[in-house]
Phi, psi and omega in degrees: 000342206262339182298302193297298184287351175266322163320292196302322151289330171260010161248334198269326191260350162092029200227160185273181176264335171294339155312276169327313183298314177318283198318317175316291212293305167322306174325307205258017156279339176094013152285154180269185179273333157310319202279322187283003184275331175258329199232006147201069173326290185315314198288312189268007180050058144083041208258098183317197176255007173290308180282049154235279201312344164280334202288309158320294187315294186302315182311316174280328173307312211270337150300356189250327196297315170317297161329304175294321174286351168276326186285337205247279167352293155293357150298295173272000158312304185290359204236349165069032180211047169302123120246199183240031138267345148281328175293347187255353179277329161306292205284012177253019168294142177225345171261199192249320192285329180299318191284343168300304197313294182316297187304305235295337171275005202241004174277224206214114159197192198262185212268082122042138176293323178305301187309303178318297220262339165286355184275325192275007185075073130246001185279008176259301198289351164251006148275332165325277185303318170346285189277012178207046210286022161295321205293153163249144187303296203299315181303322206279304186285013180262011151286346192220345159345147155191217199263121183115313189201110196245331165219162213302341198293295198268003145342313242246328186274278199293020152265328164303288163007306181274320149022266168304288209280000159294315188312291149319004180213046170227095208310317154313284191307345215273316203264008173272324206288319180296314190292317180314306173327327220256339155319297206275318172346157130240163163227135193235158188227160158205168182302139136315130179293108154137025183235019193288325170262358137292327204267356185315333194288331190280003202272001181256355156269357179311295180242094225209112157200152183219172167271158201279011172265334180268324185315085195303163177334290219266343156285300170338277182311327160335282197294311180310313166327295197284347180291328162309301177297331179121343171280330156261173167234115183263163191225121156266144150230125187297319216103215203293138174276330174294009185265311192284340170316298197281324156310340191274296171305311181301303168339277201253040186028042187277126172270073179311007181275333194250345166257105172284329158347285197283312174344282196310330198287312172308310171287331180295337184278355174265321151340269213287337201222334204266302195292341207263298179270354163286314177325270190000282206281001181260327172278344168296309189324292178321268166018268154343288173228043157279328193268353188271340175266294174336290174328288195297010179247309189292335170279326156316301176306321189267359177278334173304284183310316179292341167242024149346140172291128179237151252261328164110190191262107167211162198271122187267159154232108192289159127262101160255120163279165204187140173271246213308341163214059162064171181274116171261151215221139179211115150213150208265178215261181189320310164278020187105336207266124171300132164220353166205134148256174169184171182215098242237161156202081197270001189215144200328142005269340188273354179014063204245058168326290183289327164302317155312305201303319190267019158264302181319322204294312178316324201270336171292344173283326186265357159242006173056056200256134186262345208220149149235129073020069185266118190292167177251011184286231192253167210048030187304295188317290202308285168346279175344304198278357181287328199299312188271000156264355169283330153260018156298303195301308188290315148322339176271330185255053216356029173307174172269135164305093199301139176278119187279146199233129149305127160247149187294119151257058183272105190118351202289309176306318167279002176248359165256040150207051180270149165282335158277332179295313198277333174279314205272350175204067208297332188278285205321085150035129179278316184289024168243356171307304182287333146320317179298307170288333169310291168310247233322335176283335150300297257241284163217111240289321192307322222278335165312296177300322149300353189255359179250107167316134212291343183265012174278307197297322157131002195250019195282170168222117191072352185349294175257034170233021123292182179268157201291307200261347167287311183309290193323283174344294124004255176318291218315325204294330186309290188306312190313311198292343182261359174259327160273033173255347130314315161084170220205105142347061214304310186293322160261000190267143171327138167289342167290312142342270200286029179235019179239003170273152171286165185066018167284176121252195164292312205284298201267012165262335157306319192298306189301314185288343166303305187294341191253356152303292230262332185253004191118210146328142150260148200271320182206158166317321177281349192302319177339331198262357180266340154348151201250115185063019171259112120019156145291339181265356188238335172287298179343302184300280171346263181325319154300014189226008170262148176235161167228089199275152179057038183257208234257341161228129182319318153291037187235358152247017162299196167232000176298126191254141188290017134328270203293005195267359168303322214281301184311305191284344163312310176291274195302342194270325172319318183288322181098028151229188196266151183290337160320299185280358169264332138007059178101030183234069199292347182306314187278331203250330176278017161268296173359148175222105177334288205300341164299304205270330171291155194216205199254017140258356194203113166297211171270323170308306195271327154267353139319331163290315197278294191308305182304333167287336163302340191285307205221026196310146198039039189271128196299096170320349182273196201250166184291150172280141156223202197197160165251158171252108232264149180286165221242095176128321204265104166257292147288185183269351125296348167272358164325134158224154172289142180110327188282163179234126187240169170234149172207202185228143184327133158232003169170149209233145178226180180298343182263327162148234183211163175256151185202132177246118179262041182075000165266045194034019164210117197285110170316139167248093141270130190299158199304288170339342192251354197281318159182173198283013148225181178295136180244112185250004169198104153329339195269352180275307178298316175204147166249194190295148231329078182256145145266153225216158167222144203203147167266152184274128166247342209200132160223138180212104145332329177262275171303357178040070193226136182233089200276113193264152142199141153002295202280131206265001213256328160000083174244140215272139174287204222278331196273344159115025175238141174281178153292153179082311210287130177295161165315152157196167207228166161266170207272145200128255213269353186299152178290334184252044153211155183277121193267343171286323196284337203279316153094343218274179184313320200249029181037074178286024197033186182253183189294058182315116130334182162059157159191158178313333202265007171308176210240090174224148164315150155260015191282181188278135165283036143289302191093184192241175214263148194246174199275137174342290202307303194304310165316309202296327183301315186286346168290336173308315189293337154122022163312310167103018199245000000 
């Protein structure tokens, strides 16, 4: 089977199969995927961890897919009605919907107006008609009356009856007929009547419709959102009905020209049953890769925040800001160990200024604080303007002048009333918990940021109109791949960190900070193995992605894995030094030729990877820290004018275009269209998640608190408050194509908005045409609304 599924998989991804296979096999050795993307090049012919989680991915679908067909297969075998052209049309099914389609005459099920009326004898009389579509139908069926169908009419309805359920269990046709719909298809909305003004936010669906091959993620979800809520009605219309009529007929050769019988029987059957369920399966479809680009966005955005620039080891002082119950203030040392709180109250109602200025200043002289960590939720700007008289105050009292920072503090609330917060600060207040993660998150947003479940951080689309358990997946793979392509502090990291390297668990990332509570430091890397239940196969995993800085061997604060550490010292005895002294000697090591030194254990890949890390050992992939700088006066969304050029920071990037918070507490949207003077078909090409940015006000709508930004600084906002190009576009909160969860923050910093007026849509109608009773009522079940 893994030969049949590594073909299949190395033709969709464009890789060879032996390749695909390597990787299968490691996988089901119980290696992750971190470790094999880094430490066994030579084996999968170098297949990062992107093509290594499709590869998993794709590999349990075709497995479960292999599993079914064996299961339909001894099914219809046991029913004696097997031969070996359903066995070979089963078994070369490459979806799951082909392999139903195939199983659908042969399931179980309750019993059919078809099922009746073939029990009553009427299935010679719709061959009748079939092979003679000159006969009149009412003459022809007064031969076959019986009990149940006492006159030709209803003969004449069970035979159609019987037809019809050819139509429908004819696995070819069901599935040309599905693909045609779903090509050819729109799907259009309209307003629900009397909802137009609850429903406003929804007002770019009012009358709506595109085709469903254009019809991007975060719309897809839109409209489905709004039908949920009640405000909207969505409509499929397939299209011309003589097109699948006539598919039908060609299918099962009918001459509808010469029979209105069989005419009728072909549309009633596209009606009530082809059309009812290719709709169906074309809104799964939509569904399906709606949630997949929402997945594929919210993991692109946290992989930006999580390898976020982090600020380094400086003593920090966090602010979660607050009007009526303070500021809460906290700050910890180089490393993270919390050493003063306090709770300020410098904003309405007690508007006690000078004192917060002189408690902060007091705690920054005394603690030697270089950074301040300002959340960006509410009373953030005020906070901000506190921070910077307060790193005024210090400086006159010659202290070093602290730099004040915005921080995102989207999670910060859910991880202080969280069970690690509380194990890790069992005495501590909950609400200085999150003053604590503000700083530690300035200091370094992973390490930080791993103690917050990922649908927390705020960078999501849509969120909670996916599936639950694809999101999951999804993030965790995200987080796994951005904490080893960093690699983890063996000696300072968190066990929430370290249960995110590979080959942790939870158990044994408890186990490690325990064994280094209790016996110290680890000295080395091999120290590793006295862990308490870690393993040869959990070291294996592991271990090239724990550092050891200042320990008792040198390569052990590399990414060099002690497998490979015979090549390094091999590599140094060539020089005629100790790996201490080749360490960081690039004079000597960019002269090397990698292929001297690889053998049949350790390829060309992996020692190139070994010098290049002698080179640069442990060096952090992420980008240097900066910071943006909010104008001074631009607090709210009123004070915005079209025409200023502000700097702010990415704060989520969608299939539509990014959010950027310039400091009023409601994040500006540039539209996809704005990004630059050529076309951008991924917002993600241009800018990620907390890049700072400098960006012009195109649009303020004051009211709707919506905010239209762009890229192009050359921009000038037109007569009505739209730039050129530029779409309509909104801040991120209450809009129908965003998630006020995704966006996430402690202070509901909204989600992720979609769409714009200047999108690319059909004009055709979101009525649809009027559907037969049975076909309304199925799609209304279904949840069409029509």
């Amino acid at each position: 089977m893994i030969r049949m599924i590594a073909a299949t998989i190395a033709q969709e991804l464009g890789v060879r199969r032996d390749q695909v296979e390597a990787a299968l096999r490691l996988l089901e050795e119980g290696n992750t995927v971190p470790f094999i993307a880094r430490y066994r090049k030579e084996v999968t012919g170098g297949l990062d961890d992107t093509a290594l989680r499709a590869i998993e991915e794709r590999a349990t679908y075709l497995r479960e897919l292999e599993e079914r067909k064996q299961t339909v297969l001894a099914a219809i075998e046991e029913q004696g009605k097997l031969d070996d052209l359903l066995r070979s049309l089963i078994m070369e099914c490459t979806t799951k919907a082909r392999l139903e389609d195939l199983y659908a005459p042969f399931k179980k099920r309750r019993k059919t107006k078809a099922d009746k009326a073939r029990e009553a004898g009427l299935e010679p009389l719709t061959d009748v008609l079939v092979a003679n579509p000159a006969l009149n139908p009412e003459e022809a069926a007064a031969a076959y009356l019986t009990e149940g169908y006492a006159d030709a009419k209803a003969a004449l309805d069970g035979a159609r009856a019987i037809l019809i359920d050819r139509f429908a269990l004819d696995a070819d046709l069901v599935g040309e007929v599905r693909e045609q719909v779903f090509q050819r298809g729109t799907l259009g909305s309209s307003v629900v009547e009397g909802k137009e003004q609850e429903g406003a936010k929804y007002k770019d669906y009012f009358e709506f419709s595109e085709p469903l091959t254009k019809l991007p993620s975060h719309r897809i979800l839109a409209l489905l959102r709004g039908e949920a809520e009640g405000v909207l009605t969505l409509n499929l219309d397939a299209g011309e009905d003589s097109l699948y009529e006539g598919m039908i007929a060609q299918r099962f050769d009918l001459d509808t020209q010469s029979s209105e019988w069989l005419a009728s029987a072909v549309h009633w059957g596209w009606r009530t049953k082809l059309e009812v369920s290719s709709g169906l399966d074309a809104r799964t479809r939509l569904k399906e890769r709606a949630e997949q680009g929402a997945l594929e966005v919210f993991g692109a955005n946290l992989r930006d925040v999580l390898l976020a620039a982090p600020a380094g080891h400086k003593a920090v002082l966090g602010l979660d800001p607050g009007y009526r119950n303070g500021v809460k203030c906290a700050v910890v040392d180089a490393t993270g160990k919390v050493l003063d709180t306090a709770i300020v109250y410098p904003h309405q109602p007690q508007n006690r200024w000078s004192d917060a200025v002189a408690i902060l200043s007091s705690l920054c002289r005394k603690h030697g604080v270089e950074l301040m960590a300002v959340g960006n939720g509410t009373a953030s700007r005020e906070s901000e303007k506190l921070a910077r008289e307060v790193a005024a105050a210090v400086a006159e009292a010659g202290g070093v002048r602290p730099t004040p920072v915005v921080v995102s503090e989207s999670g910060a609330s859910v991880y202080s009333a969280s069970e690690l917060a509380a194990s890790e600060f069992p005495d501590m207040d909950v609400s200085l918990r999150g003053a604590v993660s503000i700083a530690r998150r300035l200091q370094d947003p992973l390490a930080e940021l791993v103690k917050i479940d990922p649908k927390s951080i705020g960078v999501g689309q849509y969120q909670h109109d996916v599936n639950q358990t694809a999101l999951a997946r999804t993030l965790d793979g995200v987080v796994e791949d951005a904490v080893n392509g960093v690699g983890v502090d063996l000696n300072s990291a968190s066990a929430p960190l370290l249960a995110r390297v590979a080959g942790v668990s939870s158990t044994l990332a408890g186990n490690i900070v325990a064994y280094r509570d209790e016996n110290g430091a680890f000295a080395t890397r091999k120290e590793l193995t006295k862990v308490p239940r870690l393993g040869p196969k959990a070291f294996e995993q592991c271990a090239g992605f724990l550092r050891i800085n200042g320990g008792t061997e040198p390569l052990d604060s590399s990414a060099v894995h002690p497998e490979a550490y015979p090549v390094a010292q091999r590599i140094a005895a060539s020089q005629g030094c100790s790996v201490a002294e080749l360490i960081g000697n690039t004079n000597v090591l960019s002269k090397l030729k990698p292929q001297d030194f690889a053998d049949e254990n350790f390829g060309l890949p992996t020692v190139t990877d070994i010098i290049a890390e002698l080179d640069k050992p442990g060096r952090d992939p992420r980008p240097d820290f900066v910071t943006a700088t909010f104008k001074e006066g631009v607090e709210k969304v009123s004070d915005l004018r079209p025409g200023m050029i502000l700097e702010g920071t990415v704060s989520n990037v969608a299939a539509f275009g990014a959010f950027v918070d310039v400091g009023v507490h409601q994040d500006g949207l540039v539209h996809v269209s704005a990004m630059s003077d050529t076309f951008v078909s991924d917002p993600r090409d241009v800018v990620r998640s907390g890049q700072v940015v400098r960006v012009k006000v195109m649009e303020v709508d004051v009211e709707r608190k919506r905010i239209s930004l762009s890229l192009r600084l050359n921009d000038e906002p037109g007569a009505e408050g739209g730039g050129k190009k530029q779409g309509h576009a909104g801040g991120r909160g209450k809009g129908p194509r965003g998630d006020r969860s995704s966006g996430g923050g402690a202070n509901g910093r909204g989600g992720g908005r979609g769409g714009a007026k200047g999108s690319r849509r059909s004009q055709g109608s979101g009525g649809g045409k009027p559907a037969a009773g049975s076909m309304a009522e199925a799609l209304k079940r279904a949840g069409f609304g029509r």
